[in-house]
C-alpha positions in Angstrom: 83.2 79.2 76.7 82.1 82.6 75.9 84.3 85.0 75.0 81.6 88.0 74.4 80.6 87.3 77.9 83.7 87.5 79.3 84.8 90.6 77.1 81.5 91.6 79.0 82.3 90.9 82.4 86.0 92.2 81.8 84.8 95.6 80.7 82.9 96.4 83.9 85.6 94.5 86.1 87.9 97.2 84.4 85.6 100.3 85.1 84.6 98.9 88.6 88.8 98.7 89.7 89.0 102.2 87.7 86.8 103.5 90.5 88.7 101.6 92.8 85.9 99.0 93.6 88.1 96.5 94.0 85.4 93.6 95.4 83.2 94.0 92.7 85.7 94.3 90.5 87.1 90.9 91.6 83.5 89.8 90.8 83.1 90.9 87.3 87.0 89.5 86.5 85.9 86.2 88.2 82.8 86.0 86.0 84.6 86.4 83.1 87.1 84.0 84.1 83.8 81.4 84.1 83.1 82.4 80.5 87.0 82.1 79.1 89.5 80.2 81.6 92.2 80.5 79.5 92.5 84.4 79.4 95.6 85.1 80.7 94.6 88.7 81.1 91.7 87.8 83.4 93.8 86.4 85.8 96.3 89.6 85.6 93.4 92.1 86.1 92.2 89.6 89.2 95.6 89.8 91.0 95.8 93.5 90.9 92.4 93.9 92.1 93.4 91.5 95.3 96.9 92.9 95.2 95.0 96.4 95.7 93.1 94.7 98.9 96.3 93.4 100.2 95.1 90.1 99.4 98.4 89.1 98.4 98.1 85.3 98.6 95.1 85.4 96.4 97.3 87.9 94.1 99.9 85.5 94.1 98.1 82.5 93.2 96.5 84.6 90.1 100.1 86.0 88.9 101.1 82.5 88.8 98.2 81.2 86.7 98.9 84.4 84.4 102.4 83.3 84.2 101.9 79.8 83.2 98.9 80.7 80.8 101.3 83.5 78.5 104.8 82.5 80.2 106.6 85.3 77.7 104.1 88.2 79.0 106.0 90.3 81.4 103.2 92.1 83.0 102.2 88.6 84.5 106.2 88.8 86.2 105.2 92.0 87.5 102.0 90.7 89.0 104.1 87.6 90.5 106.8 89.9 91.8 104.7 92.4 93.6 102.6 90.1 95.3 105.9 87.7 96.3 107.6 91.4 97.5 104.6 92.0 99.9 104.5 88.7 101.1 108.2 89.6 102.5 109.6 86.5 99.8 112.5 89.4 98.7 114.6 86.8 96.8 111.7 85.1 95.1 110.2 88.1 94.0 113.5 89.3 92.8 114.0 85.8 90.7 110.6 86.6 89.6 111.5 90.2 88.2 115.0 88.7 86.5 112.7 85.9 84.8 110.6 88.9 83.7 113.1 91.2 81.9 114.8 87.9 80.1 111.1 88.0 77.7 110.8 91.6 78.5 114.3 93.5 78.8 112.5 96.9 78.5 109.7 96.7 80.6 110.2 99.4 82.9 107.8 97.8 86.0 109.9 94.8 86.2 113.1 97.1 86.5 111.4 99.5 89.3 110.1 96.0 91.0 114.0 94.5 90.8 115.4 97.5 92.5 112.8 97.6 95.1 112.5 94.0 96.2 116.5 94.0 95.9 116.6 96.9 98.4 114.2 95.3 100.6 116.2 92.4 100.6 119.1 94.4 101.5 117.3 96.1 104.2 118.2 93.8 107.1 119.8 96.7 108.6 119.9 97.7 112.0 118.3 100.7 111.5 114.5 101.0 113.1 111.8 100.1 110.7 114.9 99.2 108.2 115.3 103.0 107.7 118.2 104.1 106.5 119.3 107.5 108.1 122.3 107.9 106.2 119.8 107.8 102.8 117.9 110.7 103.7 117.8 113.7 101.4 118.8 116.2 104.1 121.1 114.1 105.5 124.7 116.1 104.6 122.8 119.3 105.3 121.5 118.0 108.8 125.2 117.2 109.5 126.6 120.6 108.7 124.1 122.6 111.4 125.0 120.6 113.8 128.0 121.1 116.4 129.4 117.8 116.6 129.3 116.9 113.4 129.9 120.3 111.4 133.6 119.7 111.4 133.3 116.2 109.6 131.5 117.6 106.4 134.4 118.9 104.8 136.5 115.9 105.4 136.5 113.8 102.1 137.5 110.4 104.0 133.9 110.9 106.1 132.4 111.9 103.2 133.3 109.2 101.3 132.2 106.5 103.9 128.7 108.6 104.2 128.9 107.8 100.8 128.7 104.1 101.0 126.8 103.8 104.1 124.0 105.8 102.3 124.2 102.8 99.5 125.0 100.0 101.4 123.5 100.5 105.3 124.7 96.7 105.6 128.4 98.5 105.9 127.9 100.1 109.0 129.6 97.0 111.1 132.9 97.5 109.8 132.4 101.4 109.7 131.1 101.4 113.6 135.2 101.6 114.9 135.0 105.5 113.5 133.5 107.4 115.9 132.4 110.1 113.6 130.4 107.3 111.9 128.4 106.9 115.3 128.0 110.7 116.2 126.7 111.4 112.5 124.2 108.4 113.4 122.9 109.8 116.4 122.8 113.3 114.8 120.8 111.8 111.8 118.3 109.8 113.9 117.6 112.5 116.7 119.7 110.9 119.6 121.3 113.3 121.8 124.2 111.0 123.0 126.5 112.7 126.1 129.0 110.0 126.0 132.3 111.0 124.7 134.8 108.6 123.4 138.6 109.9 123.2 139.9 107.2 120.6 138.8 103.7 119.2 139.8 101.6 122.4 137.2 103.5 124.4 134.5 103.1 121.7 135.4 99.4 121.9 135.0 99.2 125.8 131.8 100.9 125.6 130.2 98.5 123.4 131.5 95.2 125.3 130.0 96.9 128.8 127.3 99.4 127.5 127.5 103.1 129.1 125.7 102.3 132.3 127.2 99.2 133.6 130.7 99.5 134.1 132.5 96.3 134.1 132.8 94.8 137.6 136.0 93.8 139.6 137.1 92.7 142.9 138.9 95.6 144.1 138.1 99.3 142.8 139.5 100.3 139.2 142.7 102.4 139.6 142.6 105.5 137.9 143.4 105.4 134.3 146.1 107.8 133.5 145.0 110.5 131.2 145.2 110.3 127.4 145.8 113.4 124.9 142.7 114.4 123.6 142.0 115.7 120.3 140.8 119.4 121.1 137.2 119.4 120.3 135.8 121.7 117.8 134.6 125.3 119.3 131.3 126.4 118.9 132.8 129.8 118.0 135.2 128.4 115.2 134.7 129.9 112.2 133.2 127.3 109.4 134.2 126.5 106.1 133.2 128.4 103.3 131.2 125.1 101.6 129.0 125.4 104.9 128.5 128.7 105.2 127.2 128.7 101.8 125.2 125.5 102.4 123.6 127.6 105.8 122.4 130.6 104.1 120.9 128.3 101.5 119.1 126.6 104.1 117.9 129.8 105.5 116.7 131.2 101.8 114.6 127.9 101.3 112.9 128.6 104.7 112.3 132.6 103.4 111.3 130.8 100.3 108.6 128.5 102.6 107.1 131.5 104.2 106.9 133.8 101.2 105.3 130.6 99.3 102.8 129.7 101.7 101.9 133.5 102.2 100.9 133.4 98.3 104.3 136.0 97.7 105.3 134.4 94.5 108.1 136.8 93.7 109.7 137.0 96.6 109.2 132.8 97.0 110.8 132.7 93.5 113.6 135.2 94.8 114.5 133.4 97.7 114.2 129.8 96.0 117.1 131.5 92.9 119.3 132.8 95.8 119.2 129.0 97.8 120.2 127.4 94.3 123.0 129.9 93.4 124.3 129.0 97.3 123.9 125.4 96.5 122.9 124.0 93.8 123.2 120.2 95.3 120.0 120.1 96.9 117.2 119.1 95.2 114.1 120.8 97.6 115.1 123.7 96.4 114.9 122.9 92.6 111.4 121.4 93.8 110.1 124.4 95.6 111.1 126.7 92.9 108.9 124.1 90.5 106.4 124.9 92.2 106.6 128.5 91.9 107.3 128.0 88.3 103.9 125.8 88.3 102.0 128.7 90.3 102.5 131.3 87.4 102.1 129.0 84.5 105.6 129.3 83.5 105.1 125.3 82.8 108.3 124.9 80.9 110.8 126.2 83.5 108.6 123.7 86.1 109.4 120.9 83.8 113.0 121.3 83.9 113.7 122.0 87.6 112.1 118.9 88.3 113.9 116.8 85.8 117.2 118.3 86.9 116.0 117.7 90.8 115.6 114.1 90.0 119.0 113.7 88.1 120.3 115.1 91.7 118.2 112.4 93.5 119.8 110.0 91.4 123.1 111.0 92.0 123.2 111.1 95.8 120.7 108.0 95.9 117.6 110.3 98.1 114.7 109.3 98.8 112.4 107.9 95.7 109.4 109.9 96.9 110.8 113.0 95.9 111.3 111.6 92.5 107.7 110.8 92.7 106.8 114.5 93.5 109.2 115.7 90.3 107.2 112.9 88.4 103.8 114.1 89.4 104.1 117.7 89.2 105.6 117.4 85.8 102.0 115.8 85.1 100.6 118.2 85.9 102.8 120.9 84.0 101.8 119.0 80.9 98.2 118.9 81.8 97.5 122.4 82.1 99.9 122.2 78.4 97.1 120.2 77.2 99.7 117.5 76.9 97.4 114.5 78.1 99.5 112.1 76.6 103.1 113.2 78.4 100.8 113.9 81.8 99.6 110.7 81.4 103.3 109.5 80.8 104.5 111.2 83.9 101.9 110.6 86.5 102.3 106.9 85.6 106.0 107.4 86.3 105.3 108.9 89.4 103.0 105.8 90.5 105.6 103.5 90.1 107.9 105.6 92.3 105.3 105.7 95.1 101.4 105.2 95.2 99.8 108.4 96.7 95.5 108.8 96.0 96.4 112.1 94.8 98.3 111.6 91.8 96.0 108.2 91.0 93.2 110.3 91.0 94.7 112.7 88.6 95.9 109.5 86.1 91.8 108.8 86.5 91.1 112.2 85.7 93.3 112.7 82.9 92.4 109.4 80.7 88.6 110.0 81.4 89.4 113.4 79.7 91.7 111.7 76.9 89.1 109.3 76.4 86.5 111.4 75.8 88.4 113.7 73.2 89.6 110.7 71.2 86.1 109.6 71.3 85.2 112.6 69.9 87.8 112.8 67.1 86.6 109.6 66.0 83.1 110.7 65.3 81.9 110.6 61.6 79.2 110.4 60.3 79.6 109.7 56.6 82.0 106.7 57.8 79.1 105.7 60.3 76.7 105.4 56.8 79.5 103.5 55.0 80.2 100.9 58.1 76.0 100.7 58.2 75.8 99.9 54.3 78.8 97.3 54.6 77.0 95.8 57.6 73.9 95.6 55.5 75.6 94.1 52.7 77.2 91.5 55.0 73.6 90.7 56.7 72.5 90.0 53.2 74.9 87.4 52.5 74.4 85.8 56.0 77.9 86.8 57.4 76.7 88.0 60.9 79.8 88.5 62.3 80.5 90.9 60.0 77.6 92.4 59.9 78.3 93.3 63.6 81.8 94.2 63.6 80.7 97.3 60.6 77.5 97.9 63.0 79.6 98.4 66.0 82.1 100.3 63.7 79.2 102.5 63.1 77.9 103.1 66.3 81.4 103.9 67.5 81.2 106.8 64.4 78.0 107.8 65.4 76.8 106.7 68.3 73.6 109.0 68.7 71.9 106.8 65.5 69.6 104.5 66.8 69.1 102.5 63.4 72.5 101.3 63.9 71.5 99.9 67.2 68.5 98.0 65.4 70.8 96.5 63.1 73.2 95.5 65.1 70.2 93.4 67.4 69.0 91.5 64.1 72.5 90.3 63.8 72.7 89.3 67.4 69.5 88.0 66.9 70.7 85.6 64.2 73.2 84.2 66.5 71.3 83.7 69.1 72.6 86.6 71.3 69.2 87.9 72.6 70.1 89.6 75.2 72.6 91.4 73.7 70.3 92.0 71.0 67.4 93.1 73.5 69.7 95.1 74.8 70.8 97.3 71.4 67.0 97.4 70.6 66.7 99.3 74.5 69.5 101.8 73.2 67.6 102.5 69.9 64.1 103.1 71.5 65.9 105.4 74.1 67.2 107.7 71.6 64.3 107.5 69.8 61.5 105.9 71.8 59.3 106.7 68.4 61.4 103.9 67.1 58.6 101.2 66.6 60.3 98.7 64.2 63.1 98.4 67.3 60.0 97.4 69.7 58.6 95.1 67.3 62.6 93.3 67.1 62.6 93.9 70.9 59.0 91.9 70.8 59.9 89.4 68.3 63.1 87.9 70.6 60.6 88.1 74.2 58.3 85.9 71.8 61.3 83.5 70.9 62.4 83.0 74.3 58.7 82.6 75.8 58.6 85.6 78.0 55.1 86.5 76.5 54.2 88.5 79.4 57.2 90.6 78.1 56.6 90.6 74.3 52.6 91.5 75.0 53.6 94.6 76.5 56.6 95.7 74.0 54.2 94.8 71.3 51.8 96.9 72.4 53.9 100.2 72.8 54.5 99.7 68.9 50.9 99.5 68.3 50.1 102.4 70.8 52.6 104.6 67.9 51.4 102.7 64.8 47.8 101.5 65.4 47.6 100.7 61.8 50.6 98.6 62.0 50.0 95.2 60.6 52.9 92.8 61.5 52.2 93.8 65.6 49.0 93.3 65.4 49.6 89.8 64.0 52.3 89.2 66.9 49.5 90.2 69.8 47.4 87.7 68.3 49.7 85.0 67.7 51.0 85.6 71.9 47.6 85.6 72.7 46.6 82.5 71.3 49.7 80.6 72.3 49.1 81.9 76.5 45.7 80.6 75.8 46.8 77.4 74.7 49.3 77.1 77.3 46.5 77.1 80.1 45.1 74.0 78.8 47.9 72.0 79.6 48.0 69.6 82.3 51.6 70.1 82.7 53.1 73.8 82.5 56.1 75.0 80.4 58.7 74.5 82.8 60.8 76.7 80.5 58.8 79.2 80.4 58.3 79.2 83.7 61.5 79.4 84.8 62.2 82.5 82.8 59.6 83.9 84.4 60.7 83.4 87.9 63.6 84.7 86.6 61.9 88.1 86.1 62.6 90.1 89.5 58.5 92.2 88.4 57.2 88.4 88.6 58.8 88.0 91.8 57.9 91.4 93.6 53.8 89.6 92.3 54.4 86.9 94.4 56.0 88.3 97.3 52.8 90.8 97.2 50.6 90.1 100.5 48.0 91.9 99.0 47.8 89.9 96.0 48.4 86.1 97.2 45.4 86.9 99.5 43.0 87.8 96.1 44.7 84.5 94.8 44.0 82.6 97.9 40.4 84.0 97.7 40.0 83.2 94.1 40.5 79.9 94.9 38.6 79.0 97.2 36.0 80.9 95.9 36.0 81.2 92.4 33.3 83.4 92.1 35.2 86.2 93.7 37.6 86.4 90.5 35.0 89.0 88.8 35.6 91.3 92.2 38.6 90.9 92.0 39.3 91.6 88.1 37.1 94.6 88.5 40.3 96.1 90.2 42.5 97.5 87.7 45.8 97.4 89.6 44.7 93.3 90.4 43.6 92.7 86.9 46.6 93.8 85.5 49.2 91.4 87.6 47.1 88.4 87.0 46.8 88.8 83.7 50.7 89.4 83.3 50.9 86.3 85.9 48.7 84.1 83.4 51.0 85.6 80.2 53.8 84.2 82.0 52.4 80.7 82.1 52.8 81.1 86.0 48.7 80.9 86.9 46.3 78.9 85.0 42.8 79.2 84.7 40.6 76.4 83.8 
């Protein structure tokens, strides 16, 4: 187990699925997973980076490994239950979600994930694609404008049952005997029906024999004897107030549209007032006028039209994607406020709601700026030189751990120092991190590549782990900017003499030599045509080696070849 290493991988997993590289984001969380198996949040980050690839059995099998690793943690429910609700398991995901809020009872993902896998479990409806028509937004107002069904929207009995059928679509059964209920259903999903029913009886008839085949008998059907009709409505009748209103709020919203789109603010915002004070039930028009309000930077009055749009959403049960609009243009509001933290609030609101690239992309945007500015803040430079000395003092004492936890401290304070880079790599060095360590002494020398007690560090850990083809060449930048320098002229000498003692041996440093093949310069050498031929040469005839070593370019891979204990000359 490595815990840095998988802190390591984890990091870049994150930044990788942040950019929505989901694949090698799956890498870098599975790598980490390698170096600390029982991370629970490994697992989490895994299964929404195959969730996000609509690898949902994969997901799944993450989730539950998240779950039984921190079974109080209700992100891992979340996980579980979204990849169970794709899979079309509705009850188990909604089990999942329950099992969820009894650790977590305020975690607002498990709620929105209960109500949506419970409505998909309700949604064996026999409306197409399990789409409710009765549930759409403009459902009441589609009604009114039409003929057939205009004289129903005042009636508080129809209303009522558009009521529950807009809830509960599973009602429609029992609700299928009014015959309102089936004109307002062919209305709502674009059927233009000619069949006219006088009472139930004949609305029974035609569903047992289906209005073109007549049921069959032996002798022709006697003529029915005719039934009072209701008088049906006339097109010239006059409507009721409530619709008339309702109309000509319908026709400001659409003067609204065209002002809007014609960039005629005013008049948009004009037309948008007169639709609400007509009817102030409808939602668009609270939505549109938002994004007037947006247009001007009157940010505050676009704010609370789409607050009090989604309180109407709520009310009449609409659509949840226009709450997801309110949520994400309310983001927005508070980004151009310079609120990051309430745009962040709200786009992430919006997201749960309904996934669209758009607002993601503005979450991403938003926390990279965020990010940045609290970065910023935290800059300090006289804390930086108090975290170095306390890391300095802990060094001393031998406590390494927390000489790099003040180091890192100080970077974070200052990040621009490279001394505090340096330090930091002799306390990695003292555990035995060298990468790490080589890795801090490559961030010191590139902010100051004058730095030439961070090459001699950077040398010193090459030397240690026998890459003296490596150490020769950081050793000699030092000595290139201190030629008077002492301690790297004692390190050439000291590589030197143990490369030339290494190609004496019968048998070479397999070590070594392994951590040179590891080294992808060492493997461009030996995949180089042009210079296995000179070796080929040099070994059958050894006299060519002079030739060859009079050629720079050739001279200078064989010798880095010999340094790394991969050639041997005798």
């Amino acid at each position: 187990m490595d815990k840095q290493k998988a802190e390591e991988a984890k990091k870049k997993g994150n930044e990788a699925f942040a950019a929505k590289d989901y694949e090698p984001a799956i890498k870098y969380f599975s790598e980490a997973i390698e170096h600390d198996p029982s991370n629970h949040v490994l697992y989490s980050n895994r299964s929404a980076a195959y969730a996000s690839l609509e690898q949902y059995d994969k997901a799944l099998e993450d989730a539950e490994k998240t779950v039984s690793l921190k079974p109080d943690w209700g992100k891992g429910y979340s996980r579980k239950g979204l990849a169970l609700h794709r899979l079309g398991k509705f009850e188990e995901a909604i089990k999942c979600y329950e099992d969820g809020l009894k650790h977590d009872p305020n975690n607002e993902q498990l709620k929105q994930g209960l109500n949506d896998a419970s409505d998909a479990a309700m949604s064996g409806s026999p409306f197409p694609g399990n789409k409710n028509p009765f549930a759409a937004p403009d459902a009441l107002s589609r009604l009114m404008q039409n003929p057939k069904t205009a004289k129903y929207a005042s009636d508080p009995t129809f209303l009522a049952k558009l009521d529950r059928l807009r809830s509960n679509p599973n009602d429609l059964g029992t609700s299928m005997s009014d015959r309102r209920v089936l004109e307002a259903m062919m209305v709502l999903m674009g059927i233009d029906a000619n069949v006219q029913f006088a009472d139930k009886d004949d609305f029974m008839d035609f569903q047992k024999t289906g209005p073109s085949q007549p049921a069959q008998s032996e002798e022709p059907s006697k003529p029915a004897p005719k039934r009072a009709e209701p008088e049906p409505a006339s097109a010239s009748e006059p409507a009721s107030e409530e619709q008339r209103l309702k109309r000509q709020a319908l026709e400001e919203k659409e003067k609204g549209n065209e002002a809007y789109k014609k960039k005629n603010l005013d008049e948009a915002m004009a037309h948008y007032n007169k639709a609400i004070e007509l009817d102030g039930s409808n939602e668009t028009f609270l939505l549109n006028r938002a994004a007037v309000h947006f247009e001007t930077a009157h940010y505050t009055d676009c704010i609370a039209d789409c607050e009090k749009a989604i309180e109407l959403i709520k009310a009449h049960r609409g659509d949840y994607k226009n709450i997801a609009k309110a949520l994400g243009r309310m983001g927005s509001a508070y980004q151009k406020m310079d609120n990051l933290e309430d745009a962040i609030k709200y786009f992430e609101k919006s997201l749960v709601e309904s996934k669209t690239e758009d607002i993601a992309n503005k979450l991403h945007a938003v926390k990279k700026i965020k990010r940045e500015r609290d970065e910023k803040a935290y800059l300090s430079p006289e804390i930086a030189a108090q975290e170095k000395d306390m890391g300095n003092e802990a060094f001393k004492n031998g406590n390494y751990p927390d000489a790099i936890k003040h180091y890192t401290e100080a970077i974070r304070r200052h990040p621009s120092e490279p001394v505090f880079y340096s330090n930091r790599a002799a306390a990695y060095q003292k555990l035995g991190e060298f990468k790490l360590a080589e890795k801090d002494c490559d961030k010191a020398t590139e902010l100051n590549p004058n730095f030439v007690k961070a090459y001699i560090r950077k040398g010193h850990m090459q030397y240690f782990n026998k890459e003296y083809h490596k150490c020769l060449e950081t050793y000699e930048k030092a000595l290139k900017l201190d030629p008077e320098n002492e301690e790297v002229k004692e390190a050439i000498q000291r590589t030197v003499l143990i490369i030339n003692q290494g190609m004496g041996q019968e048998k070479p440093d397999q070590e070594r030599v392994a951590r040179a093949m590891a080294d992808p310069e060492i493997q461009a050498m030996l995949t180089d045509p042009m210079l296995l031929q000179v070796l080929e040469d040099m070994k059958t005839n050894p006299k060519d080696m002079r030739k060859h070593m009079s050629n720079p370019e050739i001279s200078a891979k064989i010798q880095k070849l010999i340094a790394a204990g991969i050639l041997s000359v005798k």
